[in-house]
N, C-alpha and C positions, 0 to 999 in steps of 0.2 A: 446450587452449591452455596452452603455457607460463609459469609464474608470473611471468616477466618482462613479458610479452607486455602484461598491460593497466596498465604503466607505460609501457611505452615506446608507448603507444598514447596515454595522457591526455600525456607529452611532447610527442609529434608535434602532437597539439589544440593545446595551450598556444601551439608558438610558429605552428601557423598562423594562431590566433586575432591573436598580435603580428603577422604578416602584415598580416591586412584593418587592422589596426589602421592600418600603417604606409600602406598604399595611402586610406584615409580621408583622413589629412593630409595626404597628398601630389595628391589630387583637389582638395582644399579650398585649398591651394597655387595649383596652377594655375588653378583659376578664379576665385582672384584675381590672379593675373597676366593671366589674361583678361580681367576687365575694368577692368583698371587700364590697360589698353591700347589695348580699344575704348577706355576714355573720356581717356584724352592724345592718342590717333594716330587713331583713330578707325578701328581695323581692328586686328584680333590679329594676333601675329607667326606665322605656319606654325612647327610643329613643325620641329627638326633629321630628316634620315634614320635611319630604326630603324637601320640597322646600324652607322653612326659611332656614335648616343648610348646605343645596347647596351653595346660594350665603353667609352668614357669612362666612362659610370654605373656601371659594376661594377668600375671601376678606383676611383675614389671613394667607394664604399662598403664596399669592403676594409677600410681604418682606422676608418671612420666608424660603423657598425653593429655589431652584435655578431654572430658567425660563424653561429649555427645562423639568425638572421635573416636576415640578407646571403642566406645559399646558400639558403632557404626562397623570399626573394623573387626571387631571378635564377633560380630553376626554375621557377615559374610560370609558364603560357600566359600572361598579358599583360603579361609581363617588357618588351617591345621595348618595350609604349605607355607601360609607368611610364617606362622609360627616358628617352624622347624626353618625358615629363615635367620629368624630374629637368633633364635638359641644355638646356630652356627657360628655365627656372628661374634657370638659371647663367648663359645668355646673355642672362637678364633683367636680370643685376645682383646675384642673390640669391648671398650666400656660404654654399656648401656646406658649408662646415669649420664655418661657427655652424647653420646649420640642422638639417643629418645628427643629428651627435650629438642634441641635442634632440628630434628624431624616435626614435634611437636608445630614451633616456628613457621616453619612453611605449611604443614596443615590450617593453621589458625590465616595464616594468612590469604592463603586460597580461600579458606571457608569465608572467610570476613572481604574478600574481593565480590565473589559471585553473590554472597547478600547483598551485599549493594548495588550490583548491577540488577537484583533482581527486581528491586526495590523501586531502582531508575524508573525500569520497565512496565514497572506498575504506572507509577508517577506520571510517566509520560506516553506509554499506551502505543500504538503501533503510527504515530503522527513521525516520528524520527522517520519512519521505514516506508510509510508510504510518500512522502517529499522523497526520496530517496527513488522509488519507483517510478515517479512523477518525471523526475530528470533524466532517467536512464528511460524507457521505455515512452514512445510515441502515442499520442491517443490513439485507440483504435478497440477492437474487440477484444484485445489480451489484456491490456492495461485495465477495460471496464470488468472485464472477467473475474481477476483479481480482485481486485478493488471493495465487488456487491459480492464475491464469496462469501458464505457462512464460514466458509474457513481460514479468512483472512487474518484473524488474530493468528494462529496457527503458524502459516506461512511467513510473517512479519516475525514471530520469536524462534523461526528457523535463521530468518535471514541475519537474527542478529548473532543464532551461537556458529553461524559460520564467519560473522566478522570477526566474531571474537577468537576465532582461530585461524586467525590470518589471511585467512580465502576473499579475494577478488570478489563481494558481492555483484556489483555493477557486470561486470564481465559476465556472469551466470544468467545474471537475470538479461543479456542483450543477447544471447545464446538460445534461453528459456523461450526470448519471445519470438525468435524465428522458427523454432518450432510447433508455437502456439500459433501464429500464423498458418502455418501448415495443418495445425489439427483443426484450425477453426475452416479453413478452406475445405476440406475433405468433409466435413460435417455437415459444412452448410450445402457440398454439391447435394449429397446424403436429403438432406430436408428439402428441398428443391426440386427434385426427383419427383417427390410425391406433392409436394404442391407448394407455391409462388408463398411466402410470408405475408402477412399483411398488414399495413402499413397502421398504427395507432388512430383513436381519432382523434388526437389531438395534431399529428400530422396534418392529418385531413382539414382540419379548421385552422390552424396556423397556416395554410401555403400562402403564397406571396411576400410581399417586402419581410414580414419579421422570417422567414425560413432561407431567403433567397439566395446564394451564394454560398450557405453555412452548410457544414458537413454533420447531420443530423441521424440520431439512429432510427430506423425506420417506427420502433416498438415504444419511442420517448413515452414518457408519462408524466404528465406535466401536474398531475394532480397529488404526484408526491415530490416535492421539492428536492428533500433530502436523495433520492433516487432520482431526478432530472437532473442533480446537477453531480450525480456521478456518472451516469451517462454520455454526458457532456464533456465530463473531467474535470469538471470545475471545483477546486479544492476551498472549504470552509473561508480560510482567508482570502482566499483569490476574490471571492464570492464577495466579499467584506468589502474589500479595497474596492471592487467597482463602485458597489452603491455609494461611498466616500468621494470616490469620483462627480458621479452624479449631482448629488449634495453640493460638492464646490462649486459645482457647474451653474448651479441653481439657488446663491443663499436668501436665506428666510424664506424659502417653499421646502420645510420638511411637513407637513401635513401631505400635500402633493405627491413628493415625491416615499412618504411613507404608502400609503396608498398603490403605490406602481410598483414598488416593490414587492407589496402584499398578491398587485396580481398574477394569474396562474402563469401569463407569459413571459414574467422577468424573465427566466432561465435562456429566454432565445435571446433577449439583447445581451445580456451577461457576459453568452457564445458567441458573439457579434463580437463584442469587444475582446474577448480574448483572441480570435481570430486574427483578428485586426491587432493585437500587440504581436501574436505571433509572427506576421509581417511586416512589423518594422511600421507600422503604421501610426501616428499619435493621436492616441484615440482622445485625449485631454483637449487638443484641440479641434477635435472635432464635436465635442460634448460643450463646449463655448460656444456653440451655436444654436443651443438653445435658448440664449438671452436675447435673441435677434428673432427668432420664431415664436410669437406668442400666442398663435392659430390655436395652439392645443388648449388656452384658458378659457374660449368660446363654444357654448354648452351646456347640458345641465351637471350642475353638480357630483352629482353621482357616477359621470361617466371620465370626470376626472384624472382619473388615475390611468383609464386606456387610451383617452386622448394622447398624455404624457409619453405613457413607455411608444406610441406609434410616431410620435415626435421625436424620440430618443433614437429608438433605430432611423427615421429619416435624415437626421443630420450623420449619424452612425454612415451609412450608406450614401454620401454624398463626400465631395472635397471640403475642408474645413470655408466655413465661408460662402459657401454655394447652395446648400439644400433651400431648397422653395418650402414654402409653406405646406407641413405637412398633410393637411386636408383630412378629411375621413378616409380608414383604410377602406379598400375595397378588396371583397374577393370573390374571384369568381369560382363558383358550386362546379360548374363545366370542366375549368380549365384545371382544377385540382382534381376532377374525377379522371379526365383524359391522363393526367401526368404521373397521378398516384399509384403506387405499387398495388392495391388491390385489382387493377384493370389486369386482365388476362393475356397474354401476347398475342393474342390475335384482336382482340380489341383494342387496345395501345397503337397495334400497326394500322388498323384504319381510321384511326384519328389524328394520329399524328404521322402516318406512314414510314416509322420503323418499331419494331420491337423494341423492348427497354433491355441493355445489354446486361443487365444484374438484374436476376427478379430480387423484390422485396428491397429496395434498394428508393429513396424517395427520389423523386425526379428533380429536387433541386441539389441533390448530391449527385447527379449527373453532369449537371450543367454547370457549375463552379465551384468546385468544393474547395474550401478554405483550405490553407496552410495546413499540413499537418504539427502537432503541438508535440513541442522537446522538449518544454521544459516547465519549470513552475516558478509563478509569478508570488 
C-alpha cells in the first residue's frame, strides 16, 4: 500500500461519515413535514418526481454544502429519494438557503471530527487499545492470541469505532475472552487427541531456577525477543521499566548489565519480576541485593553477562536480603527430560510415578504457576 493510501482512505470515511450525517437530518426533516401534514390536511403531500427533484436538488446544493459533500451525497444509490426529499421540503414552504447551509454545519463538522480521530489513530497506532486489552483481559492464551494476530491492527480500529459509539468496550472484550477460553480449550483437547504438543528448546535448556515457579508457554521462543516477550505479555514499556530497575540496582555497571540484557534469556527474569509485581511483591528490593552478591563478577569476561542475569533471578527468588551467593547455574539434562512435556505419559509416569495432568503444558507451570497478570504496569 502506498503511504498516501491510508490517508486518503480515513478522508474518504470522514466525509462519508458527513454523508449519513447529512441524510439523518434530512429523514428527520421530512418526517416532520410528514406529520405536520397528516395532522393540518390530514394526508401527506406525494413526493415531486425523482428526475425533476434529482437535478433541482443538486442545483441547490452547489452553493449551499461544501463540495467533497455535495458530490459524496449526489453519488449515492439513494441520491433520487433524498432528492425528492430535499424538493418536498421546498414545496413545503421550508427555505433552502436557511436550512442547507445549517445542515452544511453539522456535515463539516462530523467530517472534521472523524479526520481527526483518524489522524489520532494513525499517530498513535493500536498502543491506546492494546493497554486497554492489557487491563481488561488476564494473561493467558486469548490475551497472547490477540496480541501476535496479523489481524490485530484490525481488531484494535474495531475496538475503537465501537467506543466511539458509546459501547462498553471493556465489558465485550471480558465477555470475548470467556468464550476464547472455551474455543481455545476445545481446540487444544482437538490437538491433543492426536498428539502431546511439544515443549520448545529453549524450554528445554532454560529448566531450573530461571523457569521455576513462572507460568511459561510451552512453544516460548526466546530467539525472537519481540515474540517472547508477547508471549509472556510483557508490554514494550513494561519491558523498559525493568531494565531501569536493574541499572538502579546496579550504578556504573551498564556495560554489564547492557550485556544481560542483550542475552537470549532476559525475557525469563523480565517474567520473574512481573510475576512478582503482580503479587504484591517488591521486586526493587529485591534487585538491592545484587550490591551484596558479587559472586557473578568472578570469571571470564565473556561470560559476564550470564553470570549476571543467573544472579538477577537469584536474588529475584529469594527474600530481599537473604539470596546466597548465586554460584554457577546448574541443570540437569535428566531432570528436565523426565519433567518436560515432550516425555509421553507413559514415560513421565515411570519416572516420576504420575502422568502430567496437561500434555504439552511445561512441568514448572505445574508446580507453581505465578499469579495470573490483570493488569499493566
Amino acid at each position: 500500500m502506498e503511504q498516501g493510501e491510508p490517508f486518503a482512505e480515513a478522508a474518504g470515511e470522514a466525509v462519508e461519515t458527513a454523508v449519513m450525517a447529512v441524510r439523518l437530518v434530512m429523514a428527520i426533516a421530512d418526517a416532520v413535514r410528514r406529520h405536520q401534514q397528516r395532522r393540518k390536511k390530514g394526508a401527506e403531500k406525494e413526493l415531486p418526481p425523482a428526475e425533476r427533484a434529482a437535478g433541482e436538488a443538486k442545483e441547490a446544493l452547489k452553493d449551499l454544502l461544501p463540495q467533497d459533500i455535495s458530490l459524496a451525497l449526489t453519488g449515492e444509490a439513494d441520491w433520487p429519494r433524498l432528492a425528492q426529499q430535499l424538493m418536498a421540503l421546498k414545496d413545503a414552504g421550508v427555505d433552502l438557503e436557511q436550512l442547507l447551509p445549517r445542515v452544511g454545519e453539522i456535515a463539516v463538522t462530523v467530517r472534521d471530527s472523524v479526520a481527526v480521530n483518524a489522524e489520532r489513530m494513525a499517530r498513535e497506532g493500536t498502543g491506546e487499545w492494546e493497554k486497554t486489552l492489557r487491563e481488561t483481559l488476564p494473561a493467558g492464551p486469548v490475551r497472547e492470541a490477540i496480541l501476535s494476530s496479523p489481524t490485530w491492527p484490525d481488531i484494535a480500529a474495531t475496538m475503537a469505532r465501537l467506543d466511539e459509539r458509546g459501547v462498553d468496550v471493556r465489558r465485550i472484550l471480558a465477555s470475548a475472552h470467556d468464550e476464547g477460553i472455551g474455543v481455545d480449550q476445545a481446540v487444544a483437547k482437538v490437538l491433543a487427541a492426536g498428539a502431546a504438543p511439544t515443549a520448545s528448546r529453549d524450554v528445554l535448556l532454560s529448566y531450573g531456577p530461571l523457569t521455576q515457579g513462572l507460568d511459561l508457554p510451552p512453544d516460548i521462543d526466546l530467539g525472537d525477543r519481540a515474540k517472547a516477550l508477547r508471549q509472556l505479555s510483557i508490554g514494550t514499556g513494561e519491558q523498559e521499566r525493568f531494565v531501569r530497575m536493574v541499572r538502579e540496582a546496579l550504578p556504573g555497571r551498564e556495560r554489564e548489565t547492557d550485556v544481560m540484557f542483550a542475552h537470549r534469556q532476559w525475557p525469563l527474569v523480565a517474567a520473574r519480576m512481573a510475576a512478582m509485581e503482580d503479587a504484591g511483591r517488591p521486586v526493587q528490593e529485591h534487585l538491592a541485593g545484587l550490591a551484596k552478591d558479587t559472586s557473578w563478577e568472578q570469571g571470564p569476561v565473556s561470560l559476564a553477562g550470564s553470570r549476571l542475569l543467573h544472579a538477577t533471578n537469584n536474588v529475584l527468588r529469594h527474600p530481599p536480603g537473604e539470596a546466597p551467593a548465586a554460584g554457577r547455574p546448574k541443570v540437569s539434562p535428566g531432570a528436565a527430560r523426565s519433567q518436560s512435556s515432550t516425555v509421553t505419559p507413559a514415560r513421565a509416569q515411570a519416572s516420576k510415578g504420575a502422568a502430567p495432568t496437561q500434555p504439552g503444558v511445561a512441568a514448572h507451570r505445574e508446580a507453581g504457576q505465578a499469579a495470573k497478570r490483570g493488569k499493566t504496569r
